[in-house]
N, C-alpha and C positions, 0 to 999 in steps of 0.2 A: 556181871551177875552170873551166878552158878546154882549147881544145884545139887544137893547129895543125895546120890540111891539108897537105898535100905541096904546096899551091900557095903557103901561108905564110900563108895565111888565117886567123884565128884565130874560134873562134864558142865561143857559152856555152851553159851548158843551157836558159836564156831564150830562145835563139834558133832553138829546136829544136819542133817538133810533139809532140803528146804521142805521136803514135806510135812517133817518135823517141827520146824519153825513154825510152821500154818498152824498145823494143829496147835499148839504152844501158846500161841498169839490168840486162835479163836479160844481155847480155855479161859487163857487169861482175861480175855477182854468181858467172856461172861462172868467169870467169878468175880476177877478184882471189881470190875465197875459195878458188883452186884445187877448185872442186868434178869429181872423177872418178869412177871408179868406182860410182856413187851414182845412185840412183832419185830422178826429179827431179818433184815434184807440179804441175803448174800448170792451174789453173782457168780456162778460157777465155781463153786465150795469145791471141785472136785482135780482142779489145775493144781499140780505138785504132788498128791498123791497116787500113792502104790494102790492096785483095783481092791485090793483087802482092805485099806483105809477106807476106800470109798464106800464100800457097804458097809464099814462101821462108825462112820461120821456122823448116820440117821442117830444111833442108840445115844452116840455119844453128846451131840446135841442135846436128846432130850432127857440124859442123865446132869448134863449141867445146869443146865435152865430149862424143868421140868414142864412149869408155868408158862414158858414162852410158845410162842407162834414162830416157827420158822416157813420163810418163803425162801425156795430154794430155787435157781435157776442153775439148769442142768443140761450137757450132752450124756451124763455117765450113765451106759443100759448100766455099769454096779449098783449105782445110790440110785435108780430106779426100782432094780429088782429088792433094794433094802426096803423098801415102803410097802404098808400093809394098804388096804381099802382104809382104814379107818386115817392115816396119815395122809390121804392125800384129796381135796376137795377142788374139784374139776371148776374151769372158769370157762364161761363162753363169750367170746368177744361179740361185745356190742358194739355194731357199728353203724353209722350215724349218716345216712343220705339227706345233703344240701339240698 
């Protein structure tokens, strides 16, 4: 599988960073499978990217799957400082004495 730039460039997934593969993969998987509506899990989204991805991985989530709910599990102060108030709803752990 390949892919042609608008410059007519052609490159492969060989030719890619794994960072690039990530992102790649996470586009893909929202578009092609059509996933909308849908609470989306991803476990430290931020392993393989450069700290510039990382604070653009918020926008770009919510430019592919507008509709969705992303739960994100994170060490990155980047893709933290990407988050407004309105992206982000605080949990507090309920816990349960026997």
């Amino acid at each position: 599988m390949g892919f042609k730039l608008l410059s007519g460039e052609e490159i492969y997934p060989e030719d890619l960073s794994h960072g690039e593969l990530k992102r790649l993969a996470i586009f893909v998987l929202i578009k092609y499978h059509e996933i909308h509506d849908s609470i989306v899990l991803i476990d430290e989204i931020e392993n393989g990217f450069h700290p510039d991805w990382q604070y653009q991985i918020v926008r770009d989530l919510v430019q592919w799957g507008e509709n969705n709910q992303y739960i994100l599990a994170t060490h990155s102060y980047e893709l933290c400082n990407a988050l407004t108030p309105a992206h982000v709803k605080e949990l507090d752990p309920k816990l349960v004495n026997n």
